[in-house]
N, CA, C and O atoms as CSV, one atom per row, in Angstrom:
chain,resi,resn,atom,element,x,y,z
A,1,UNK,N,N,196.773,17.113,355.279
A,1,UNK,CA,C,195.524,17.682,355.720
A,1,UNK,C,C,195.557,19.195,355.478
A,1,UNK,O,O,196.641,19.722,355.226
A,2,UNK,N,N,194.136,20.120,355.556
A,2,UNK,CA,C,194.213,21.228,355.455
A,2,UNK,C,C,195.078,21.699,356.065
A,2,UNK,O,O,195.650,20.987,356.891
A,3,UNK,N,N,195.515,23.164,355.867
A,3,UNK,CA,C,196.326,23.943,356.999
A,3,UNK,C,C,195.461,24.655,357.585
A,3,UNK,O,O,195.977,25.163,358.581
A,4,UNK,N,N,194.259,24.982,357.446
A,4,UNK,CA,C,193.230,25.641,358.158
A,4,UNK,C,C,192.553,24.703,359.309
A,4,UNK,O,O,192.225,25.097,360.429
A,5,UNK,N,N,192.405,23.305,358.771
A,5,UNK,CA,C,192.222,22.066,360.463
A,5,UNK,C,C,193.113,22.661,361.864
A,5,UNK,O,O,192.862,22.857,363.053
A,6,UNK,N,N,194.338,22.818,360.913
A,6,UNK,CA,C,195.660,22.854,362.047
A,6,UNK,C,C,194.865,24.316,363.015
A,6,UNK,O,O,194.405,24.410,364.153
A,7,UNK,N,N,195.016,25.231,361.918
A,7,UNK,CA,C,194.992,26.794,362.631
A,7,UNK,C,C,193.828,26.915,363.477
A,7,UNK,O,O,193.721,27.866,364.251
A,8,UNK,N,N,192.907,25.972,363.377
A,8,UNK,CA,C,191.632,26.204,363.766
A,8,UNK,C,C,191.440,25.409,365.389
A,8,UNK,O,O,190.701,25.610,366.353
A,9,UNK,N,N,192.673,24.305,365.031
A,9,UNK,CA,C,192.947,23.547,366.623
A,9,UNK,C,C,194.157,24.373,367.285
A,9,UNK,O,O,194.281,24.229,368.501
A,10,UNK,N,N,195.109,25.264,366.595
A,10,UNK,CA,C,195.652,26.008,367.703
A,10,UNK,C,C,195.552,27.072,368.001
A,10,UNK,O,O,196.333,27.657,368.752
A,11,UNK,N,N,194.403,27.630,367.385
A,11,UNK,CA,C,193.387,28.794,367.926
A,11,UNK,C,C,192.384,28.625,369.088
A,11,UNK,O,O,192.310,29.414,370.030
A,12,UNK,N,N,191.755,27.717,368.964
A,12,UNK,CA,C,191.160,27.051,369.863
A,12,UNK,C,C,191.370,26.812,370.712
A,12,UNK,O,O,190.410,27.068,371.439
A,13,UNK,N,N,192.612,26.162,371.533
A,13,UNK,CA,C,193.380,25.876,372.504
A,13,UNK,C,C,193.636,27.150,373.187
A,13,UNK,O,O,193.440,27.309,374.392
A,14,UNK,N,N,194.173,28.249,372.218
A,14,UNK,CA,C,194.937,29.776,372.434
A,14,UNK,C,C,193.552,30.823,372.805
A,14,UNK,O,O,193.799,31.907,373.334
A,15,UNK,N,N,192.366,30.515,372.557
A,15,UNK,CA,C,191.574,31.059,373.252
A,15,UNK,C,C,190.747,30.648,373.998
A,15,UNK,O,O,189.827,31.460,374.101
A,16,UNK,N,N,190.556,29.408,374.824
A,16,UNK,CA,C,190.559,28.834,375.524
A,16,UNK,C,C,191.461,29.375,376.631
A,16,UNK,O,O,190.921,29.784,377.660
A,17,UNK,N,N,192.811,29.414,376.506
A,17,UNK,CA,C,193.610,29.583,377.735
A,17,UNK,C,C,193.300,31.407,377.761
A,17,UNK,O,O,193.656,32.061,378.741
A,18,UNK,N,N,192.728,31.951,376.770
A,18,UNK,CA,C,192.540,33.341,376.744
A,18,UNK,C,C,191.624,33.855,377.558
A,18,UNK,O,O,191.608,34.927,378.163
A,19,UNK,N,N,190.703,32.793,377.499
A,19,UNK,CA,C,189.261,33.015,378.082
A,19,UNK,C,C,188.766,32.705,379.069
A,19,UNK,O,O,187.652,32.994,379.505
A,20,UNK,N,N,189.955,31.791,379.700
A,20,UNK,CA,C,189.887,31.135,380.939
A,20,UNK,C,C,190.464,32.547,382.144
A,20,UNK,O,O,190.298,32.272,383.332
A,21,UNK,N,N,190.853,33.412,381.951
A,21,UNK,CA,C,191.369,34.568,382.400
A,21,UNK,C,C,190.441,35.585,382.798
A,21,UNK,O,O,190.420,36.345,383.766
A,22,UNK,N,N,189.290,35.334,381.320
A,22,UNK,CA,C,188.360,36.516,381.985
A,22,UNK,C,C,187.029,35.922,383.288
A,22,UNK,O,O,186.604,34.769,383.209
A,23,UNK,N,N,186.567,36.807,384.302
A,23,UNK,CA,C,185.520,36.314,385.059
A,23,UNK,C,C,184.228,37.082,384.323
A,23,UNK,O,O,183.770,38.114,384.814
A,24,UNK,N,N,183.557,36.356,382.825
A,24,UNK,CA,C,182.508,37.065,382.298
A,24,UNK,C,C,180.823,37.208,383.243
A,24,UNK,O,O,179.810,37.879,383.043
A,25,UNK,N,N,181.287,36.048,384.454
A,25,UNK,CA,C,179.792,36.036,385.004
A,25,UNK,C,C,179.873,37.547,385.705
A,25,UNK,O,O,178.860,37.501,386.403
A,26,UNK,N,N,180.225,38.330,385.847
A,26,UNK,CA,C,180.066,39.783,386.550
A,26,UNK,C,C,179.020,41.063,386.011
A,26,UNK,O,O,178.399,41.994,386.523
A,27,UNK,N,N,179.293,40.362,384.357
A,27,UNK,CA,C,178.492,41.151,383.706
A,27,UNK,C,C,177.103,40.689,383.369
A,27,UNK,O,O,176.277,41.404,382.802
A,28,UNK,N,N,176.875,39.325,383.792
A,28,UNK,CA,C,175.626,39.048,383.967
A,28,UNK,C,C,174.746,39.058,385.529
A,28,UNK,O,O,175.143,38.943,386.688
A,29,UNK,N,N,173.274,39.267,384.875
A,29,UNK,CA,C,172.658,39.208,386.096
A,29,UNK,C,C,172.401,37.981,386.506
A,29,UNK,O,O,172.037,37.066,385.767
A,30,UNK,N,N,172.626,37.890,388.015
A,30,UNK,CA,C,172.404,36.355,389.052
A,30,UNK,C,C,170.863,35.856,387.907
A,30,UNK,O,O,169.986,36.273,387.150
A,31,UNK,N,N,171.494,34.621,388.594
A,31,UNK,CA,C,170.539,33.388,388.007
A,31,UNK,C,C,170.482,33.246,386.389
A,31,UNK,O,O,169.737,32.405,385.886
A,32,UNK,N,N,170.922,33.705,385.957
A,32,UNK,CA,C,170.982,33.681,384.328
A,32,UNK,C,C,172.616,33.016,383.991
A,32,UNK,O,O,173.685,33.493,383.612
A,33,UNK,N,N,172.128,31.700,384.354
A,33,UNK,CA,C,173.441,30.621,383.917
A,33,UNK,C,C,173.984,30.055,383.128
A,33,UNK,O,O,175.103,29.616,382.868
A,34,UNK,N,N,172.838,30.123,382.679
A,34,UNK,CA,C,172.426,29.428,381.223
A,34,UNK,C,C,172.998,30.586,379.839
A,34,UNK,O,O,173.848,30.380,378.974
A,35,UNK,N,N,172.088,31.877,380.105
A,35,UNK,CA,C,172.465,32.692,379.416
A,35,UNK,C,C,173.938,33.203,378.556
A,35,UNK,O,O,174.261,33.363,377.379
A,36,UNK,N,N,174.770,33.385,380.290
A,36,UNK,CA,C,175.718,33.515,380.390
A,36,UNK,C,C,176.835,32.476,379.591
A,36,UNK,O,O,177.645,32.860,378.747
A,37,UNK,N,N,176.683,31.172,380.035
A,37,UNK,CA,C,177.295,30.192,379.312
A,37,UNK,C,C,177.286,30.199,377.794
A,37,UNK,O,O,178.268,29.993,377.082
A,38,UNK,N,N,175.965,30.480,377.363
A,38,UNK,CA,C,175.663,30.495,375.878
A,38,UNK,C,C,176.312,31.879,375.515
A,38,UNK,O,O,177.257,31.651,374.760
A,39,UNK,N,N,176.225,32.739,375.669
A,39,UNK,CA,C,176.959,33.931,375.376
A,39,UNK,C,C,178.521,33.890,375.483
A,39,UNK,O,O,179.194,34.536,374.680
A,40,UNK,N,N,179.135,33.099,376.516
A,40,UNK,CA,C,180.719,32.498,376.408
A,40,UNK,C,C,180.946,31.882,375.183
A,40,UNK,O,O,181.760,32.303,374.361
A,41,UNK,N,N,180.136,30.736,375.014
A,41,UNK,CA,C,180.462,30.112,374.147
A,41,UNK,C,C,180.353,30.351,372.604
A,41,UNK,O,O,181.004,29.904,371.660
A,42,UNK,N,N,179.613,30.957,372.663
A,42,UNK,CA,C,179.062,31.941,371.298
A,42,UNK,C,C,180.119,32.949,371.070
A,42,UNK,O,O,179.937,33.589,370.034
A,43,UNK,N,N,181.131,33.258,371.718
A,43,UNK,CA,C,181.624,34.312,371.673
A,43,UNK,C,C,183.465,33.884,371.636
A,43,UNK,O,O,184.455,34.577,371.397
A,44,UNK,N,N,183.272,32.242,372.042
A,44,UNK,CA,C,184.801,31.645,372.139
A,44,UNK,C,C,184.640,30.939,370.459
A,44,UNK,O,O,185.666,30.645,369.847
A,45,UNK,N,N,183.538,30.765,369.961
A,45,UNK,CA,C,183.285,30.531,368.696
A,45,UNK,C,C,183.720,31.530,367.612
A,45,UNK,O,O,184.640,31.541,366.794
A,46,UNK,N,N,182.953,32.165,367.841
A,46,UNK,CA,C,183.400,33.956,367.020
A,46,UNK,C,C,184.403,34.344,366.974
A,46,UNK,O,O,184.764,35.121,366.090
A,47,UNK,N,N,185.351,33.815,368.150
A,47,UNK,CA,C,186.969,34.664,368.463
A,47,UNK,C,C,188.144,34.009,367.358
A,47,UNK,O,O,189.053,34.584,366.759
A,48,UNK,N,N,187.608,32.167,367.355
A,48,UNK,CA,C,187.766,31.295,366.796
A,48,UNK,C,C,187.725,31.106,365.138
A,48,UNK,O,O,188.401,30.503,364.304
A,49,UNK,N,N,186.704,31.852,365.136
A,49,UNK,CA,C,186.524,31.624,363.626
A,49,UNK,C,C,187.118,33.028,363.176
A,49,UNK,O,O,187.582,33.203,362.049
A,50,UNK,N,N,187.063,33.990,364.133
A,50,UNK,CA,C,187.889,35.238,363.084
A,50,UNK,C,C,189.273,35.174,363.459
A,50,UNK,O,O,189.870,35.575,362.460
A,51,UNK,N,N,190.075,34.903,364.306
A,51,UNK,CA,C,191.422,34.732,364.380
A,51,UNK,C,C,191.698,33.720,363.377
A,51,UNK,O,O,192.271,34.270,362.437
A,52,UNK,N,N,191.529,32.401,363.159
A,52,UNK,CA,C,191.910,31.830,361.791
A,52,UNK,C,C,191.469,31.992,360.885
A,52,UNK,O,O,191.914,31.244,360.015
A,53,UNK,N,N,190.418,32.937,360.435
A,53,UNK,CA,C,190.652,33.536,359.114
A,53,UNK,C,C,191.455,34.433,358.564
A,53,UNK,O,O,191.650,34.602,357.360
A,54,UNK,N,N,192.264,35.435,360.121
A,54,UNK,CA,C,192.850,36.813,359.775
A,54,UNK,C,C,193.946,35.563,359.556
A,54,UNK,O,O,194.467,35.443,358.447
A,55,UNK,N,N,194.283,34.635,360.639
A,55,UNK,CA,C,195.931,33.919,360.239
A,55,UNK,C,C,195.845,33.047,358.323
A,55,UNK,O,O,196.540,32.649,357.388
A,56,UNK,N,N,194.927,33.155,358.641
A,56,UNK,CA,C,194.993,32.073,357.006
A,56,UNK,C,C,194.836,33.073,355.939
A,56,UNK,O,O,195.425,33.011,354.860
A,57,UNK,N,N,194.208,33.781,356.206
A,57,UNK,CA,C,194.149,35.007,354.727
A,57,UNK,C,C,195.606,35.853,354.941
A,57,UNK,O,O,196.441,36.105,354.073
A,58,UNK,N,N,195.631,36.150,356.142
A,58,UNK,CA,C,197.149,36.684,355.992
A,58,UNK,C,C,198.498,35.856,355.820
A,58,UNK,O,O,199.515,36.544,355.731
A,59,UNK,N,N,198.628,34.650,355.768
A,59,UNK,CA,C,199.184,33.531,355.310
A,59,UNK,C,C,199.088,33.123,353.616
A,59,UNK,O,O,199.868,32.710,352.757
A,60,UNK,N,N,198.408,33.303,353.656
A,60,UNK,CA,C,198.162,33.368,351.657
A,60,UNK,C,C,198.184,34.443,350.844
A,60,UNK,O,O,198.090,34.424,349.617
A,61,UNK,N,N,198.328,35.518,351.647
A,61,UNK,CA,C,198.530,36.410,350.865
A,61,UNK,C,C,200.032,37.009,350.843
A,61,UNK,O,O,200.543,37.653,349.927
A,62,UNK,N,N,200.742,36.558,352.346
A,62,UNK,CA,C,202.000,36.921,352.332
A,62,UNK,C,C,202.567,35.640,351.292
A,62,UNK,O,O,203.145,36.067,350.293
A,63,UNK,N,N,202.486,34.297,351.390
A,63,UNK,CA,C,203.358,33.190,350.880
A,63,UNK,C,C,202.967,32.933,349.176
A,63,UNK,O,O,203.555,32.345,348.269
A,64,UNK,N,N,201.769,33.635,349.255
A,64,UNK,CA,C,201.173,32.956,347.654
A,64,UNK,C,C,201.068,34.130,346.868
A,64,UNK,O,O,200.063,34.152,346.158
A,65,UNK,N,N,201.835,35.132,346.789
A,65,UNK,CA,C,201.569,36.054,346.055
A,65,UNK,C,C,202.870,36.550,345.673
A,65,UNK,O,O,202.964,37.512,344.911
């Protein structure tokens, strides 16, 4: 299988337990639950997709070159 499947499920996991640390509802205003959630998640996405690109581009460029 890819090696980018892999990096992308133990990134995921690794910011997950990252993110479980921060309390982001503080910076939102009450009653905006919804908001808030979508902005977590939007943002555990983003963390996700640029940490396994820095590990995979920096992985191919150290091993394949």
């Amino acid at each position: 299988m890819n090696l980018k499947i892999y990096i992308y499920i133990l990134v995921t996991v690794f910011v997950i337990i990252a993110f479980d640390s921060i309390n982001i509802n503080v910076i939102f205003k009450k009653n905006k639950v919804f908001q808030a959630r979508l902005f977590y998640f939007l943002l555990a996405f983003s963390m996700v997709y640029l940490i396994t690109n820095l590990i995979y581009d920096f992985s191919t460029l150290i091993y394949f070159n």
